[in-house]
N, C-alpha and C positions, 0 to 999 in steps of 0.2 A: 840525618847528617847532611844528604844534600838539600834539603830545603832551608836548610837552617844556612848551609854554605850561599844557596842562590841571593835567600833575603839574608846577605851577611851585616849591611847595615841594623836592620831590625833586630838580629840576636846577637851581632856585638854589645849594642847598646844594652840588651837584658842579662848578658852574661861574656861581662869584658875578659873573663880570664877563659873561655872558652873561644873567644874572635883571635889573644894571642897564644896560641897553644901552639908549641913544635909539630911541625911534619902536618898541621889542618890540611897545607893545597895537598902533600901528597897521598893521606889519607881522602881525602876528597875527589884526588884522580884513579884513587886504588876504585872506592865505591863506585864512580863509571865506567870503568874498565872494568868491572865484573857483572853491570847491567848489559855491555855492550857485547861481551861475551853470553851471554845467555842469550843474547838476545839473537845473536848470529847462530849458535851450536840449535836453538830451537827455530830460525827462520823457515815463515810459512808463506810459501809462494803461490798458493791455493787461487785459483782466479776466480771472483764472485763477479754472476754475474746478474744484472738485474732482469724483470719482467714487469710486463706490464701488467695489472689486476683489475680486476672489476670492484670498484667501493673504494678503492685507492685514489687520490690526486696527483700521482706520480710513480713512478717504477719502484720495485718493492725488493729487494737484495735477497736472492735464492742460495740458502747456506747448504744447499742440502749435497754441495758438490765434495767430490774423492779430496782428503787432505795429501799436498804434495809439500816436499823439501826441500831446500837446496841442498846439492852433492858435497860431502864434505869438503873435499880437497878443493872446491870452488869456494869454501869460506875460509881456510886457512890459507889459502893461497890470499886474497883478500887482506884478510887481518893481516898476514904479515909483510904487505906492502904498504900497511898502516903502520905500524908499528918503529919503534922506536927506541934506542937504549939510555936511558934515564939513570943520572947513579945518585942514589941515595945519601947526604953525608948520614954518618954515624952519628947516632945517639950519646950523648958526654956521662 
C-alpha cells in the first residue's frame, strides 16, 4: 500500500480504479501511523559504538553492547504532542 501510494503516478496509471478509490490518503495515513507507532513502542536507543581492528580499513561497529529503551511516558508524551484530531467523513 505505501509503495504503491509513494510511486502513485506509476500505479495509477496500472490500476486507475485503485489511484481513485475512497478514503486511499486516509488509509494511507492509517498504514504510517501504525509504522510510526511500532516504531516509537519498540524504540532502541542502544549506543553503538565503533573500534578500531586489525585487517579492517576503518572502525568496525561493536553490537555486542546491553540493548536499552526509551521510557514509555517519554514516547507518549512525544506522540501526543504530535498528534492530531482528524475526522473522518462517513462512508455513503
Amino acid at each position: 500500500m505505501l509503495r504503491r501510494f509513494i510511486y502513485f503516478d506509476h500505479y495509477a496509471a496500472l490500476d486507475p480504479e485503485w489511484a481513485n478509490a475512497p478514503l486511499l490518503r486516509e488509509h494511507t495515513d492509517h498504514c504510517l501511523d501504525m509504522l510510526r507507532e511500532l516504531l516509537m513502542c519498540r524504540a532502541d536507543t542502544t549506543l553503538i559504538t565503533y573500534h578500531w581492528r586489525k585487517g579492517f580499513s576503518g572502525p568496525v561497529p561493536d553490537f555486542s553492547t546491553r540493548v536499552s529503551s526509551i521510557r514509555t511516558t517519554l514516547r507518549k508524551d512525544r506522540a501526543d504532542s504530535y498528534s492530531k484530531f482528524v475526522e473522518i467523513p462517513k462512508m455513503s
